[in-house]
N, CA, C and O atoms as a printed pandas DataFrame, in Angstrom:
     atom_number atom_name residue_name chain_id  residue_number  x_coord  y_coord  z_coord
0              1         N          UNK        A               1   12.404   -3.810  -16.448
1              2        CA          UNK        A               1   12.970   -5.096  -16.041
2              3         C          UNK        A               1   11.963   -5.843  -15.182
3              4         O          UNK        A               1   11.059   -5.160  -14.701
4              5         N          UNK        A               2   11.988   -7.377  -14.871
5              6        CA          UNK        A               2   10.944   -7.508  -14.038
6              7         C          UNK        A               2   11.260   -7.573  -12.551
7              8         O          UNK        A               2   10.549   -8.275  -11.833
8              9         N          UNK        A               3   11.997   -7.078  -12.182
9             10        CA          UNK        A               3   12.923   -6.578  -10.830
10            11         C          UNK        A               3   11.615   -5.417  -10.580
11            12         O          UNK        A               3   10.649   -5.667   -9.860
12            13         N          UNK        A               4   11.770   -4.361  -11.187
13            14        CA          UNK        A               4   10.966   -2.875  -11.643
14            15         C          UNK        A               4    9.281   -3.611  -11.395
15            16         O          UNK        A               4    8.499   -3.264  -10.510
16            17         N          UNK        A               5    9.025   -4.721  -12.472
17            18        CA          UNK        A               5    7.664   -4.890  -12.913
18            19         C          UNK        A               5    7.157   -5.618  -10.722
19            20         O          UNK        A               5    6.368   -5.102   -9.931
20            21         N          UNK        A               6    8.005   -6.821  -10.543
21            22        CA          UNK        A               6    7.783   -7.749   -9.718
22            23         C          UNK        A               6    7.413   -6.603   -8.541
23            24         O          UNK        A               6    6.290   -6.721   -8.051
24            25         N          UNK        A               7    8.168   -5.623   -8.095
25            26        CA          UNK        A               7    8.688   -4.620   -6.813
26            27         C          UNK        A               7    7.234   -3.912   -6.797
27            28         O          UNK        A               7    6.531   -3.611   -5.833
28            29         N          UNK        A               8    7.010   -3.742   -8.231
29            30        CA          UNK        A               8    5.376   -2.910   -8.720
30            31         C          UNK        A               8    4.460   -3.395   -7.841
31            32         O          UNK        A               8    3.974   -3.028   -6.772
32            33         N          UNK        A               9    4.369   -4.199   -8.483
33            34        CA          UNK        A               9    3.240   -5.295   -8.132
34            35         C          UNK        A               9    3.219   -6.319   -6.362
35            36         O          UNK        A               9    2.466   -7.151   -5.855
36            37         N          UNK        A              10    4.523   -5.614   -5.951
37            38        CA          UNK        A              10    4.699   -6.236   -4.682
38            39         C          UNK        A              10    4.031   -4.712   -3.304
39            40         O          UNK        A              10    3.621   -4.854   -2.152
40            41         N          UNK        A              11    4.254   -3.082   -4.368
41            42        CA          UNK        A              11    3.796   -2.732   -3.436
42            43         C          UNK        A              11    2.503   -2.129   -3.478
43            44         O          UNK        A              11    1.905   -1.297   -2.796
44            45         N          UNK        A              12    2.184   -3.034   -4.825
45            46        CA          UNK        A              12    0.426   -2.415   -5.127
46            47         C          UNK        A              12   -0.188   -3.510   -4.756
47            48         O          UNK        A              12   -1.359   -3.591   -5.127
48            49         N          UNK        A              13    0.384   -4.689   -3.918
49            50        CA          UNK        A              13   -0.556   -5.598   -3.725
50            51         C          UNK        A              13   -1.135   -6.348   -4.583
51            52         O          UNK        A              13   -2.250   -6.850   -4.444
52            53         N          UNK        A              14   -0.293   -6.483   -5.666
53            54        CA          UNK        A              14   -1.231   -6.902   -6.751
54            55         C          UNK        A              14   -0.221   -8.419   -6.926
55            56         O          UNK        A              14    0.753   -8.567   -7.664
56            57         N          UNK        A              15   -0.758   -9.289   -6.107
57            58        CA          UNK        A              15    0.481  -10.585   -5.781
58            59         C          UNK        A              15   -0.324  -11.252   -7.284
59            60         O          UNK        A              15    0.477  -11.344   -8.214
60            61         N          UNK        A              16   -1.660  -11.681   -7.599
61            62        CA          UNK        A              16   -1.820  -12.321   -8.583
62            63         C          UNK        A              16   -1.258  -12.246   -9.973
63            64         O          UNK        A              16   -1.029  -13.079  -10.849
64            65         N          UNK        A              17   -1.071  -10.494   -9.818
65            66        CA          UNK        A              17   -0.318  -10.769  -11.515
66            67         C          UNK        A              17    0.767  -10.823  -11.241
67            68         O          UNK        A              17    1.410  -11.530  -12.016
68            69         N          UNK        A              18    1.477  -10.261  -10.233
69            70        CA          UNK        A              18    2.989  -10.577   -9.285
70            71         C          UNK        A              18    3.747  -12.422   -9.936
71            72         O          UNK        A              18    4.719  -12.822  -10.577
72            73         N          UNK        A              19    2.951  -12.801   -9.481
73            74        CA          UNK        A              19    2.605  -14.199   -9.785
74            75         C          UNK        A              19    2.683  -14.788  -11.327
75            76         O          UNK        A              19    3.327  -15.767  -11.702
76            77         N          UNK        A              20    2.147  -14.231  -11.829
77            78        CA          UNK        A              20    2.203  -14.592  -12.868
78            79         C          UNK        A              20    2.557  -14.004  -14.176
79            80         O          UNK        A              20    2.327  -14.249  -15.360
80            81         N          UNK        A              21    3.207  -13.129  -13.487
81            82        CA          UNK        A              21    4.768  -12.225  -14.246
82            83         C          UNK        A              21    5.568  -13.413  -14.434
83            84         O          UNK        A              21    5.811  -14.020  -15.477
84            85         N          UNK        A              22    6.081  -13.732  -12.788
85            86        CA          UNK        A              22    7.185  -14.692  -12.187
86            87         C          UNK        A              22    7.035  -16.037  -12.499
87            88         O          UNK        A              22    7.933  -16.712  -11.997
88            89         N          UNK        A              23    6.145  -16.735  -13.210
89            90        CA          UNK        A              23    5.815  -17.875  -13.686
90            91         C          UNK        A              23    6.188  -17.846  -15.255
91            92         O          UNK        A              23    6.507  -18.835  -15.915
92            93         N          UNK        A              24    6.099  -16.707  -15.657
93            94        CA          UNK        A              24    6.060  -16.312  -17.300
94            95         C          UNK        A              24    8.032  -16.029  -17.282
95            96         O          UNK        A              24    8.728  -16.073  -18.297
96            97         N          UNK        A              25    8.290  -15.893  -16.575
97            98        CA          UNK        A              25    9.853  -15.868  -16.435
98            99         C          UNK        A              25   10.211  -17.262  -16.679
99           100         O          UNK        A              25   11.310  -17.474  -17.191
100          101         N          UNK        A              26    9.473  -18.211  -16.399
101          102        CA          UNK        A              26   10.343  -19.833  -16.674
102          103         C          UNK        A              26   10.341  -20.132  -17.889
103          104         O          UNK        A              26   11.085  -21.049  -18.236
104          105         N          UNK        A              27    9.416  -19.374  -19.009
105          106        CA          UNK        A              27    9.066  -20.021  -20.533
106          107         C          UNK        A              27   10.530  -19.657  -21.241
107          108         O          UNK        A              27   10.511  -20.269  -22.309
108          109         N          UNK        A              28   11.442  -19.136  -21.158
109          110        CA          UNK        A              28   12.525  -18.558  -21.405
110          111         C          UNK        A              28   13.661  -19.159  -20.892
111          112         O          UNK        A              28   14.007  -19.143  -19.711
112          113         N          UNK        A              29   14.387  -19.837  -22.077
113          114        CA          UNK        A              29   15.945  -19.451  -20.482
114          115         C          UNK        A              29   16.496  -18.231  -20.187
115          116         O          UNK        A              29   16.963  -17.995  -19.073
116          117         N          UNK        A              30   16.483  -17.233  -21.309
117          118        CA          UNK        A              30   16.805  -16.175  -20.784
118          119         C          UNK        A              30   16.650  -14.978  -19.619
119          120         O          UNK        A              30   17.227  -14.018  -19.110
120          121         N          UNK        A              31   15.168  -15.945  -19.587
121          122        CA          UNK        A              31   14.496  -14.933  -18.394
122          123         C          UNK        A              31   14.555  -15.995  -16.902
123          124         O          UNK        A              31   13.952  -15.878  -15.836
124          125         N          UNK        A              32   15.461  -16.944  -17.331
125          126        CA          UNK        A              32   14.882  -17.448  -16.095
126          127         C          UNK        A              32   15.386  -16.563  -14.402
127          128         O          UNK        A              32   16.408  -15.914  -14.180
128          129         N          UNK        A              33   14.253  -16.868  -13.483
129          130        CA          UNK        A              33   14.665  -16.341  -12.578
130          131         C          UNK        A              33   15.896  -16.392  -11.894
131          132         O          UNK        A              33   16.463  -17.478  -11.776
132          133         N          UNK        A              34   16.375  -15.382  -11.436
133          134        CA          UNK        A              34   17.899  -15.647  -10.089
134          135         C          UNK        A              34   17.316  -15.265   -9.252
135          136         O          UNK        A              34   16.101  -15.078   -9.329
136          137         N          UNK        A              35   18.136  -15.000   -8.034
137          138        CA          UNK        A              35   18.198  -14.450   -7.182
138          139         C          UNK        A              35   17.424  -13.396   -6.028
139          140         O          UNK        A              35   16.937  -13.434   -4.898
140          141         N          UNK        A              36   17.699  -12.367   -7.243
141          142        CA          UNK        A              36   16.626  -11.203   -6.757
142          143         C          UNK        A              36   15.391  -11.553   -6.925
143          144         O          UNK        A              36   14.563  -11.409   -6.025
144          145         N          UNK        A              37   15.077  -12.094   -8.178
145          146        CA          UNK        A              37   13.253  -12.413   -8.364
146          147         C          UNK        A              37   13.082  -12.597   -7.280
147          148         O          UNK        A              37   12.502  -11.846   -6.496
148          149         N          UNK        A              38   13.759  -14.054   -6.973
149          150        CA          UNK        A              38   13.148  -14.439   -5.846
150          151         C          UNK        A              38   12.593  -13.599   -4.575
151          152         O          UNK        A              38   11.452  -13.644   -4.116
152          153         N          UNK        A              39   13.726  -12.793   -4.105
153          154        CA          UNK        A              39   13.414  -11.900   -3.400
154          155         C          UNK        A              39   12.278  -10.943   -3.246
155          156         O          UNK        A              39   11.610  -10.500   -2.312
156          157         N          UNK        A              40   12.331  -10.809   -4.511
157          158        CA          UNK        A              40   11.013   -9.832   -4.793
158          159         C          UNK        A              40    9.792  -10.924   -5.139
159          160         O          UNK        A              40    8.705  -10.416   -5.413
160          161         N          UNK        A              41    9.845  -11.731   -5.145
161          162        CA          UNK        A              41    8.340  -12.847   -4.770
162          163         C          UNK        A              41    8.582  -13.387   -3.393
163          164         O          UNK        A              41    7.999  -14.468   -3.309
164          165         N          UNK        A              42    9.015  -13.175   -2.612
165          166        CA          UNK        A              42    9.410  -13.813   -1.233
166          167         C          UNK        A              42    9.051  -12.506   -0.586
167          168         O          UNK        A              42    8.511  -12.800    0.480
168          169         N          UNK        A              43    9.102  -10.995   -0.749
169          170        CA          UNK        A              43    8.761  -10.002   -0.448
170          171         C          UNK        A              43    7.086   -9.679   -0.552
171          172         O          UNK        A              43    6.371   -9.304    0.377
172          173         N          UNK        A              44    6.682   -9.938   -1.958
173          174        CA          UNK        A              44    5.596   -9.633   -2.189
174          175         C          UNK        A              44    4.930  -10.489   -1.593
175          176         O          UNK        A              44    3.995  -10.020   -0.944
176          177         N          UNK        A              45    5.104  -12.048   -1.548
177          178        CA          UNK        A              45    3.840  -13.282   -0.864
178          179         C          UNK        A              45    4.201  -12.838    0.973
179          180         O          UNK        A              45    3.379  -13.026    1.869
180          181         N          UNK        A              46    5.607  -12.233    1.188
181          182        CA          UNK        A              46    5.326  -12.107    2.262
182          183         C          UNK        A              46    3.975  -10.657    2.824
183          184         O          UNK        A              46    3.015  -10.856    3.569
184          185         N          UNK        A              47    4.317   -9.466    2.243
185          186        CA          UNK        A              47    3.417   -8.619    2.355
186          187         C          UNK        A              47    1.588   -8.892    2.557
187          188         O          UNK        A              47    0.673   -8.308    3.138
188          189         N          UNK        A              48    1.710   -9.909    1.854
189          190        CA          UNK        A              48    0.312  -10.495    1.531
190          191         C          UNK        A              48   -0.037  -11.550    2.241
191          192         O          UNK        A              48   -0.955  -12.318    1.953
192          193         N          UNK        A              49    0.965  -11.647    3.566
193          194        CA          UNK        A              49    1.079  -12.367    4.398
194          195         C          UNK        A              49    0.270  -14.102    3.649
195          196         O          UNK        A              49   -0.673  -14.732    4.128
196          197         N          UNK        A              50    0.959  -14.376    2.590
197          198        CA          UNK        A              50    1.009  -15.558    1.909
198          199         C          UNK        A              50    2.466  -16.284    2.790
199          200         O          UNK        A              50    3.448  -16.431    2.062
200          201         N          UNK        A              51    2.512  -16.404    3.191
201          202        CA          UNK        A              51    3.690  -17.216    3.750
202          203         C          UNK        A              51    3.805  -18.780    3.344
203          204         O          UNK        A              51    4.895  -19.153    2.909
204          205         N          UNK        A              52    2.750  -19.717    3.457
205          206        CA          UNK        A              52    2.779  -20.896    2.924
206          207         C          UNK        A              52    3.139  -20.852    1.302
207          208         O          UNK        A              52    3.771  -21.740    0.731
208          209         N          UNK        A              53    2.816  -20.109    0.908
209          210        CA          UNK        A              53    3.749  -19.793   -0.557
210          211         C          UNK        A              53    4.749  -19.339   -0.840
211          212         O          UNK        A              53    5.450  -19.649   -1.803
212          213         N          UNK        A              54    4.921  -18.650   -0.148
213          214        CA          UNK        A              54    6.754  -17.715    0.172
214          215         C          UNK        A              54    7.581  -19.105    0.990
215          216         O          UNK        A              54    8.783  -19.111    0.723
216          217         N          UNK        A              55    7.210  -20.064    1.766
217          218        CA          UNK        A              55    8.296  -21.211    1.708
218          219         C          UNK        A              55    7.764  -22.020    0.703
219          220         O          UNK        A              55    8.389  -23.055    0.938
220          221         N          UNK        A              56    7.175  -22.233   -0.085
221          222        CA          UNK        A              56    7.201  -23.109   -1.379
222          223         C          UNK        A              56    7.835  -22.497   -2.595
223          224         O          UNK        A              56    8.243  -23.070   -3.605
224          225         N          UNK        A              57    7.834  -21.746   -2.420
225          226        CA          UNK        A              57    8.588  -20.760   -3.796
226          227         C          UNK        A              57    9.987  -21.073   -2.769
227          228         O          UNK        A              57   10.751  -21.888   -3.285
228          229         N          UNK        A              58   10.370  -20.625   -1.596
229          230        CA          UNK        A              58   11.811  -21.514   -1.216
230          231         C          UNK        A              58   12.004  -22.650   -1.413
231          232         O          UNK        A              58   12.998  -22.866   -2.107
232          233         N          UNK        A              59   11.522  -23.399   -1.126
233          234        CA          UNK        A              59   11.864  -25.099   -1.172
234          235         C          UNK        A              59   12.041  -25.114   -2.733
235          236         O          UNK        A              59   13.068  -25.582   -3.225
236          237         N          UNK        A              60   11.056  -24.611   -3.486
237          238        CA          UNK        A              60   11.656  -24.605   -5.295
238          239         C          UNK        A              60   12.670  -24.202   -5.973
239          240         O          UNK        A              60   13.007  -24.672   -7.060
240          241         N          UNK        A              61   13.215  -23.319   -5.388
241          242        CA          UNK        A              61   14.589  -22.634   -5.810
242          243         C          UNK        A              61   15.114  -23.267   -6.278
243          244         O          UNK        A              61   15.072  -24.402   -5.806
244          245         N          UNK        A              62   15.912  -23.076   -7.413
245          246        CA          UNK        A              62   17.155  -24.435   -8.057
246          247         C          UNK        A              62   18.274  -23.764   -7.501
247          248         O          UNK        A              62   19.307  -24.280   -7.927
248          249         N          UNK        A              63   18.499  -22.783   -6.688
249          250        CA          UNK        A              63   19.584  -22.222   -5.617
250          251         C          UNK        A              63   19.500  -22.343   -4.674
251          252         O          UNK        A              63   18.477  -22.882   -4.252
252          253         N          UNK        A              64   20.580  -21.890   -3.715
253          254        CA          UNK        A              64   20.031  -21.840   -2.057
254          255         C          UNK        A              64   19.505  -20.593   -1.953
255          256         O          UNK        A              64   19.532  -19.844   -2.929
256          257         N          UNK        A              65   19.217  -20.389   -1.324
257          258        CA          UNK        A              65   17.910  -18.818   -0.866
258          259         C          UNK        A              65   19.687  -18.119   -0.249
259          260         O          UNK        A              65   20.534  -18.815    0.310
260          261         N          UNK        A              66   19.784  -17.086   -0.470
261          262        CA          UNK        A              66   20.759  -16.021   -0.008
262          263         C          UNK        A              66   20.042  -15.342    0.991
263          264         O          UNK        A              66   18.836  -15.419    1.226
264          265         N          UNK        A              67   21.122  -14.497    1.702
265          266        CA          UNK        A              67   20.555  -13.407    3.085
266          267         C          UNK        A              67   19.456  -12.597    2.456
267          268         O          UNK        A              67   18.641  -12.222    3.299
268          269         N          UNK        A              68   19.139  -12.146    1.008
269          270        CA          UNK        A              68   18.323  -11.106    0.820
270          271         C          UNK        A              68   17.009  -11.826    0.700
271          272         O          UNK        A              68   16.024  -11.089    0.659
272          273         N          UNK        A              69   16.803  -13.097    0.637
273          274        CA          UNK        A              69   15.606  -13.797    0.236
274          275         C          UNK        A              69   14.906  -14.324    1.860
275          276         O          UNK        A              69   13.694  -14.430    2.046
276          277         N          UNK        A              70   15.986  -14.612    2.941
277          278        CA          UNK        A              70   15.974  -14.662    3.722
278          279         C          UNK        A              70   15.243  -13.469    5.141
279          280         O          UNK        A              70   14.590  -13.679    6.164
280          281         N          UNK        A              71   15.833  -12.158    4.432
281          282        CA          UNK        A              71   15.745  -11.311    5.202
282          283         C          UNK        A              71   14.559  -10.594    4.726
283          284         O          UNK        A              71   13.992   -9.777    5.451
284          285         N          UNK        A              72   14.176  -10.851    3.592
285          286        CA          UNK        A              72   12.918  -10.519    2.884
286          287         C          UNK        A              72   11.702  -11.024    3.338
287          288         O          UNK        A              72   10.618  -10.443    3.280
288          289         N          UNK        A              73   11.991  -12.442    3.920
289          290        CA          UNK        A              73   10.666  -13.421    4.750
290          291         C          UNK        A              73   11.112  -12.604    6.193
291          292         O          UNK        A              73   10.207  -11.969    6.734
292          293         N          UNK        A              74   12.093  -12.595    6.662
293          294        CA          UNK        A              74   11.934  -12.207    8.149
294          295         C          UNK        A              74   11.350  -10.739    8.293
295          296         O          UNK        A              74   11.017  -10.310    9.398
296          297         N          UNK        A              75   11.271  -10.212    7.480
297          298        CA          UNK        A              75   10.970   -8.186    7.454
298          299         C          UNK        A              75    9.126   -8.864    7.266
299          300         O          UNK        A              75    8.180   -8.363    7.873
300          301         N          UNK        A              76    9.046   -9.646    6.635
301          302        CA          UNK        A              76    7.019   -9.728    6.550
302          303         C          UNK        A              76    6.756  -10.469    7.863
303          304         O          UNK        A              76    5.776  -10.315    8.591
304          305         N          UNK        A              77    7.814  -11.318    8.052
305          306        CA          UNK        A              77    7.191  -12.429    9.358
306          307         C          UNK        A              77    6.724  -11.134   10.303
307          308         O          UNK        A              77    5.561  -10.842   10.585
308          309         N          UNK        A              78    8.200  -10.283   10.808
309          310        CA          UNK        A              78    7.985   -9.504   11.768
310          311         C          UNK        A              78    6.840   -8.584   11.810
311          312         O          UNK        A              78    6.015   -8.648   12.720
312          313         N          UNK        A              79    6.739   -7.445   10.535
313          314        CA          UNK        A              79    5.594   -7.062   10.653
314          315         C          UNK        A              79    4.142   -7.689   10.665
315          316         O          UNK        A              79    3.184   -7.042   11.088
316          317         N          UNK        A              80    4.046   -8.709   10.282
317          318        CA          UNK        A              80    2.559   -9.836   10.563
318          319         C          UNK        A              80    2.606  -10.834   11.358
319          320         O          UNK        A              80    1.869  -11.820   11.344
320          321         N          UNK        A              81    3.881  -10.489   12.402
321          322        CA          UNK        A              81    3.826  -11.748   13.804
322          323         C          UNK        A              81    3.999  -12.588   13.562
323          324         O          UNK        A              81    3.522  -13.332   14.419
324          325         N          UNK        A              82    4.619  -13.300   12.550
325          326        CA          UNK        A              82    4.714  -14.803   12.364
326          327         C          UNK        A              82    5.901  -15.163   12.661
327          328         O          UNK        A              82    6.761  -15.216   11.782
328          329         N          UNK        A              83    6.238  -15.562   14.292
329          330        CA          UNK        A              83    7.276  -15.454   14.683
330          331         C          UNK        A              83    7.804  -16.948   14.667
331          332         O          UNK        A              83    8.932  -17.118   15.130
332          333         N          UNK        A              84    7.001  -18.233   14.105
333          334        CA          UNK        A              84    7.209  -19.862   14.088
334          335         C          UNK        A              84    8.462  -19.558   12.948
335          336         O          UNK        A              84    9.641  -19.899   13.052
336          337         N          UNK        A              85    7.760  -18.742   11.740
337          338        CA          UNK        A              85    8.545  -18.953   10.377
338          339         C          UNK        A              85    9.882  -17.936   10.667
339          340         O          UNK        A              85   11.087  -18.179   10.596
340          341         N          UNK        A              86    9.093  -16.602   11.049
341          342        CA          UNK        A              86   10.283  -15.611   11.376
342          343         C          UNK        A              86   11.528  -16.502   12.449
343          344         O          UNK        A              86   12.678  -16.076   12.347
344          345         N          UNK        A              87   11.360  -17.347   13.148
345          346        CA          UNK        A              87   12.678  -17.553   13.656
346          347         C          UNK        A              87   13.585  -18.793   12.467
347          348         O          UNK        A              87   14.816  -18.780   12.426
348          349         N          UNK        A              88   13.143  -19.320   11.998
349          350        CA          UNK        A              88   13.490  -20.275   10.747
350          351         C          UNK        A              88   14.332  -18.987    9.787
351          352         O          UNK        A              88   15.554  -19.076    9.668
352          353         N          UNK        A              89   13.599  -17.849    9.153
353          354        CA          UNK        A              89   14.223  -16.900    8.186
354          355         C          UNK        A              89   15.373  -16.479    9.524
355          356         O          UNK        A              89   16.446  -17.035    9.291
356          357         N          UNK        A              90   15.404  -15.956   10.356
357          358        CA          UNK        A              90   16.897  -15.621   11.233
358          359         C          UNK        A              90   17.577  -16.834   11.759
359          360         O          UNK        A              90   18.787  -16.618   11.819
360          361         N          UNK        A              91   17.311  -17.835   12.096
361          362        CA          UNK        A              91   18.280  -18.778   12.005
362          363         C          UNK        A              91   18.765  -19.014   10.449
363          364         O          UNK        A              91   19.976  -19.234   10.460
364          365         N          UNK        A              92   18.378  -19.033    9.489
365          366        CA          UNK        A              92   19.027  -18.854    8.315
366          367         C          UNK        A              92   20.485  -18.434    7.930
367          368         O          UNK        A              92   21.436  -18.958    7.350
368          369         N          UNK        A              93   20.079  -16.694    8.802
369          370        CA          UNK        A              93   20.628  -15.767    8.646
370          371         C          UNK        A              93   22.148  -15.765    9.830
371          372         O          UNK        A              93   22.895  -14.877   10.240
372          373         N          UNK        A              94   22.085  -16.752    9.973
373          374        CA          UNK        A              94   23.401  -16.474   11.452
374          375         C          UNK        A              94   24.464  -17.381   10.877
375          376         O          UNK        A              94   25.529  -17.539   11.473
C-alpha cells in the first residue's frame, strides 16, 4: 500500500522518492491521497526537518489537516527545536 511504501521511505530518509511516490498518487482518482498520506508526508518532510514543505503540503490539503497530521508536525518540530511552528501544530491540537 503506499501507507507501507510512504512510512518506508519516511524512515530511510529517502524524502525524494517519498515525494514522488505522493505526487504519483494524484494521476489517479483512485489513488488520490486522504488523510493518512498526508500524515505520512507531514512525518517524513518533518524528519528531514523540511518543514517549509510540511506546511505547504498543509495549506494544499483539499481537507482540514486532522490531530494525526497535526501531531505528526509537532513530534518533528519537537525533536528538531522548531518551537515557532511546533506551537502552531499544538495550538491546532487543543
Amino acid at each position: 500500500t503506499f501507507i507501507a511504501i510512504l512510512s518506508a521511505c519516511s524512515h530511510a530518509g529517502r524524502v525524494e522518492e517519498g515525494m514522488k511516490i505522493f505526487r504519483s498518487m494524484f494521476e489517479k482518482p483512485e489513488t488520490l491521497p486522504q488523510l493518512n498520506h498526508y500524515a505520512c508526508v507531514i512525518d517524513m518532510l518533518g524528519r528531514a526537518e523540511r518543514f517549509a514543505e510540511a506546511e505547504e503540503v498543509i495549506k494544499q490539503m483539499p481537507m482540514n489537516p486532522d490531530a494525526v497530521v497535526w501531531s505528526a508536525l509537532l513530534g518533528s518540530c519537537r525533536k528538531h527545536g522548531n518551537t515557532k511552528l511546533g506551537k502552531v501544530a499544538a495550538d491546532k491540537l487543543k
